[in-house]
ChimeraX commands (.cxc) that place a marker at each C-alpha (Angstrom):
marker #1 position -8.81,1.63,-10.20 radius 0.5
marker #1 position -5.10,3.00,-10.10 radius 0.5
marker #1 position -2.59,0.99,-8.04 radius 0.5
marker #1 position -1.56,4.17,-6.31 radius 0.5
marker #1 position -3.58,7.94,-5.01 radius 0.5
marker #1 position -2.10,10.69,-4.63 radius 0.5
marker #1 position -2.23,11.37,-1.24 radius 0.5
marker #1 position -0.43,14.16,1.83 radius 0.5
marker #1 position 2.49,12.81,3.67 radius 0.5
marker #1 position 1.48,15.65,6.32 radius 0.5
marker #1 position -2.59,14.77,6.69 radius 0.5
marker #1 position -4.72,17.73,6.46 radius 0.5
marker #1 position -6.19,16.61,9.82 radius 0.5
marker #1 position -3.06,17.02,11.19 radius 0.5
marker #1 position -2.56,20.60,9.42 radius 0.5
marker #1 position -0.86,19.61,6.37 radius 0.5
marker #1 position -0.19,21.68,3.19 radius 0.5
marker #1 position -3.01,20.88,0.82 radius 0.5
marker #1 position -1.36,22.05,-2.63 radius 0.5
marker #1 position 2.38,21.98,-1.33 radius 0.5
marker #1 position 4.43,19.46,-3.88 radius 0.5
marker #1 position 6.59,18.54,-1.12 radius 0.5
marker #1 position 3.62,16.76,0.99 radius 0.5
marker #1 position 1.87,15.12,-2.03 radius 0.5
marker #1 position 3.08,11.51,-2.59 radius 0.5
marker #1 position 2.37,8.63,-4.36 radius 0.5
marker #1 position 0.29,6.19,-1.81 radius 0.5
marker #1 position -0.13,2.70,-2.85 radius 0.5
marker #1 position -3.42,0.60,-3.03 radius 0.5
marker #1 position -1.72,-2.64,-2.59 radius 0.5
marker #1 position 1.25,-4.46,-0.55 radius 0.5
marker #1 position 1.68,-4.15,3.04 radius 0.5
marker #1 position 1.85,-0.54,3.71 radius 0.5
marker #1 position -1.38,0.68,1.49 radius 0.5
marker #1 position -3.57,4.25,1.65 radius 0.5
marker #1 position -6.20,2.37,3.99 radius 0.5
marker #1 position -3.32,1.75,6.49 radius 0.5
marker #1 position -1.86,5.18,6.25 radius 0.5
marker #1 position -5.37,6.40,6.87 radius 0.5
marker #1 position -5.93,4.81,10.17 radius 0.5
marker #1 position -2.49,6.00,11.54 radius 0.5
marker #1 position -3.82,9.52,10.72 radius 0.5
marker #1 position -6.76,9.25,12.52 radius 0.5
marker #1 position -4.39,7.76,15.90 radius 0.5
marker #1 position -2.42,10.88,15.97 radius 0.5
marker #1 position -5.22,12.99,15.43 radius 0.5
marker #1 position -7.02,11.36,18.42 radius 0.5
marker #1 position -4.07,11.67,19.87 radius 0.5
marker #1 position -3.23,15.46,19.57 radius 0.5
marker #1 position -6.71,15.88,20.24 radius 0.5
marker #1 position -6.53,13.77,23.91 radius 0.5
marker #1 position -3.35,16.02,24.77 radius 0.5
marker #1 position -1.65,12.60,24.95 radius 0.5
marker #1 position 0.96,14.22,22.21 radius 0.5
marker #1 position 1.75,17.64,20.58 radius 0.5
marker #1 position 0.53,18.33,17.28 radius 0.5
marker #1 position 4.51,18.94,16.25 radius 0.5
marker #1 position 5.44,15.66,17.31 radius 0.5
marker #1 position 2.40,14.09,15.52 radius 0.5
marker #1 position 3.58,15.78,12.63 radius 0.5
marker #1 position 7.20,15.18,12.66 radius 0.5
marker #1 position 6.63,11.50,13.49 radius 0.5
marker #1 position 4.35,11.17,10.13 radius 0.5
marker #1 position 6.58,12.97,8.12 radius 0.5
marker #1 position 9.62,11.16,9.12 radius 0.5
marker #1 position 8.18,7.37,8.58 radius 0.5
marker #1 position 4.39,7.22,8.57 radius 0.5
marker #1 position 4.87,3.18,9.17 radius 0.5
marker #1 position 6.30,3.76,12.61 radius 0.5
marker #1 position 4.60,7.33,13.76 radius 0.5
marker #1 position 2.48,5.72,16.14 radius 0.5
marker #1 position 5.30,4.73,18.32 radius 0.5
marker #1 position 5.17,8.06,19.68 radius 0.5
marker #1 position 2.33,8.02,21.10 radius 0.5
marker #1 position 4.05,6.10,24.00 radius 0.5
marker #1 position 7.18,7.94,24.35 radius 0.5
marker #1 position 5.27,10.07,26.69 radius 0.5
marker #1 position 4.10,7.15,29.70 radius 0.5
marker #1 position 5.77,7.05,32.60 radius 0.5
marker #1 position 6.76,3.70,34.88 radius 0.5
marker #1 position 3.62,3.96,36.63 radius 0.5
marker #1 position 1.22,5.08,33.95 radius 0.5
marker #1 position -0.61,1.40,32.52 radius 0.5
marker #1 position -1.87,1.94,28.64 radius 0.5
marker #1 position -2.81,-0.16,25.62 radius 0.5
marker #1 position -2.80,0.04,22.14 radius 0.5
marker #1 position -6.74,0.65,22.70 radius 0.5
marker #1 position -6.20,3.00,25.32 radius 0.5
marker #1 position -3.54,5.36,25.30 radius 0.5
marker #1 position -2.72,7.26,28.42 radius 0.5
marker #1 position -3.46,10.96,28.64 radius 0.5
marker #1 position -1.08,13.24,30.43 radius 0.5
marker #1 position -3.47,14.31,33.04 radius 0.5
marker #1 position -1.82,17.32,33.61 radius 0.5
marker #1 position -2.34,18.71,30.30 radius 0.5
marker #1 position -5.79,17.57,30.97 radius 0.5
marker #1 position -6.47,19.78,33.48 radius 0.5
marker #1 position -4.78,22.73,32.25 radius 0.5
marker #1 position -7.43,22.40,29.35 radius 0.5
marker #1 position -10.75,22.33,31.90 radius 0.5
marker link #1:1,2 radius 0.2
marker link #1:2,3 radius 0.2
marker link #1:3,4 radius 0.2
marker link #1:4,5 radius 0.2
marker link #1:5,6 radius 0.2
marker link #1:6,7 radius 0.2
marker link #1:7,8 radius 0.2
marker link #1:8,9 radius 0.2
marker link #1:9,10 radius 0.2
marker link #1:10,11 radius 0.2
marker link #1:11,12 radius 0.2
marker link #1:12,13 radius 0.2
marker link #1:13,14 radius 0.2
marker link #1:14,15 radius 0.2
marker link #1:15,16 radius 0.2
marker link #1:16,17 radius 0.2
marker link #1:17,18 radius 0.2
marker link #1:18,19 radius 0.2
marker link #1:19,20 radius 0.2
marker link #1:20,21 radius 0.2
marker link #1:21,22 radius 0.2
marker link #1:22,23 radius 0.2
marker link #1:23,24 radius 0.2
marker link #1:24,25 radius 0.2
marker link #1:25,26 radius 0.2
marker link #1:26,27 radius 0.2
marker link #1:27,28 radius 0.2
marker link #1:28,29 radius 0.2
marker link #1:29,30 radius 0.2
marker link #1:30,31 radius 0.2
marker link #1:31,32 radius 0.2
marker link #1:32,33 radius 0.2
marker link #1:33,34 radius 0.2
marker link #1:34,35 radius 0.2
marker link #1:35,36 radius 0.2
marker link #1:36,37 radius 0.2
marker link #1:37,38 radius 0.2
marker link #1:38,39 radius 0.2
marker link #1:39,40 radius 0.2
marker link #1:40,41 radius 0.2
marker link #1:41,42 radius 0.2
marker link #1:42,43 radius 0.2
marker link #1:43,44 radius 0.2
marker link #1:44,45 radius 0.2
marker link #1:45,46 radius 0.2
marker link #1:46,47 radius 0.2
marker link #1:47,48 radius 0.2
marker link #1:48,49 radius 0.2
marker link #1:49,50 radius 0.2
marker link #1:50,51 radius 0.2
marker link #1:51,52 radius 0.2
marker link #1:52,53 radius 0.2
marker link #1:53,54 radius 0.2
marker link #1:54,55 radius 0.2
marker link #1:55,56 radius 0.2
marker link #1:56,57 radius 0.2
marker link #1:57,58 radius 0.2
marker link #1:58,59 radius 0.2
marker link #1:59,60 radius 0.2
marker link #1:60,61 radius 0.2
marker link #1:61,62 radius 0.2
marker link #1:62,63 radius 0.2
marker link #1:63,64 radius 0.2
marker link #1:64,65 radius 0.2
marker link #1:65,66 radius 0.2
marker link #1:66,67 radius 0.2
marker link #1:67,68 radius 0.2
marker link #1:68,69 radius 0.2
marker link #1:69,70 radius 0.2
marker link #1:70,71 radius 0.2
marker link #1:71,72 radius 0.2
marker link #1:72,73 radius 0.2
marker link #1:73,74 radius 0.2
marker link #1:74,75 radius 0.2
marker link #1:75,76 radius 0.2
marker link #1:76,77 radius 0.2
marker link #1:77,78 radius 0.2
marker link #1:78,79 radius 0.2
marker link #1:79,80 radius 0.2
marker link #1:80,81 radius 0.2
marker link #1:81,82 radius 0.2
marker link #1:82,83 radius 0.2
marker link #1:83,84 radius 0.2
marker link #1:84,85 radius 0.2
marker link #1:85,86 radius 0.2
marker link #1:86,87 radius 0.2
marker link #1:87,88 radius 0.2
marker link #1:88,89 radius 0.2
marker link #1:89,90 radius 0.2
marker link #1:90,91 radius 0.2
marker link #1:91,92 radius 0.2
marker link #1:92,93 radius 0.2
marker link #1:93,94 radius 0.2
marker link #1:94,95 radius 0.2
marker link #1:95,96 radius 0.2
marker link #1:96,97 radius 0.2
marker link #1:97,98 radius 0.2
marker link #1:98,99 radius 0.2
marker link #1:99,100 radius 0.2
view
């Protein structure tokens, strides 16, 4: 097994370019920050987007500029009064609604 895969610095899930050299990169297998921990922070924004609780260009933009902190904004968004978790993120229930 390789130490690294290549991998998309954009996730397909969340609409990246599939062939585009600029969104392939080197992923490592080992160390702190490996391809099995990028892969679960893909999935969180794509549950995410898919909730409403953030845009798809955010989810984006926050992967692209550092993958190791994009989850932070999924809580950007919560207000004073609005109670969430890491397990259970808040969804805008406004945007909710407008989907119905």
């Amino acid at each position: 097994m390789s130490d690294y895969e290549e991998d998309h610095l954009v996730p397909l899930e969340l609409g990246g370019a599939p062939r585009d050299p600029g969104n392939l990169w080197p992923e490592p297998h080992y160390g702190t920050k490996t391809a099995s921990t990028k892969d679960g922070t893909e999935t969180k924004l794509k549950n995410a987007v898919c909730n409403g609780t953030i845009s798809l260009s955010a989810a984006r933009s926050a992967i692209k500029n550092n993958w190791t902190t994009a989850l932070q904004v999924t809580w950007h968004r919560l207000t004073s009064s609005e109670v969430a978790t890491p397990d259970r993120p808040v969804i805008d229930s406004k945007r909710s609604a407008a989907r119905m």
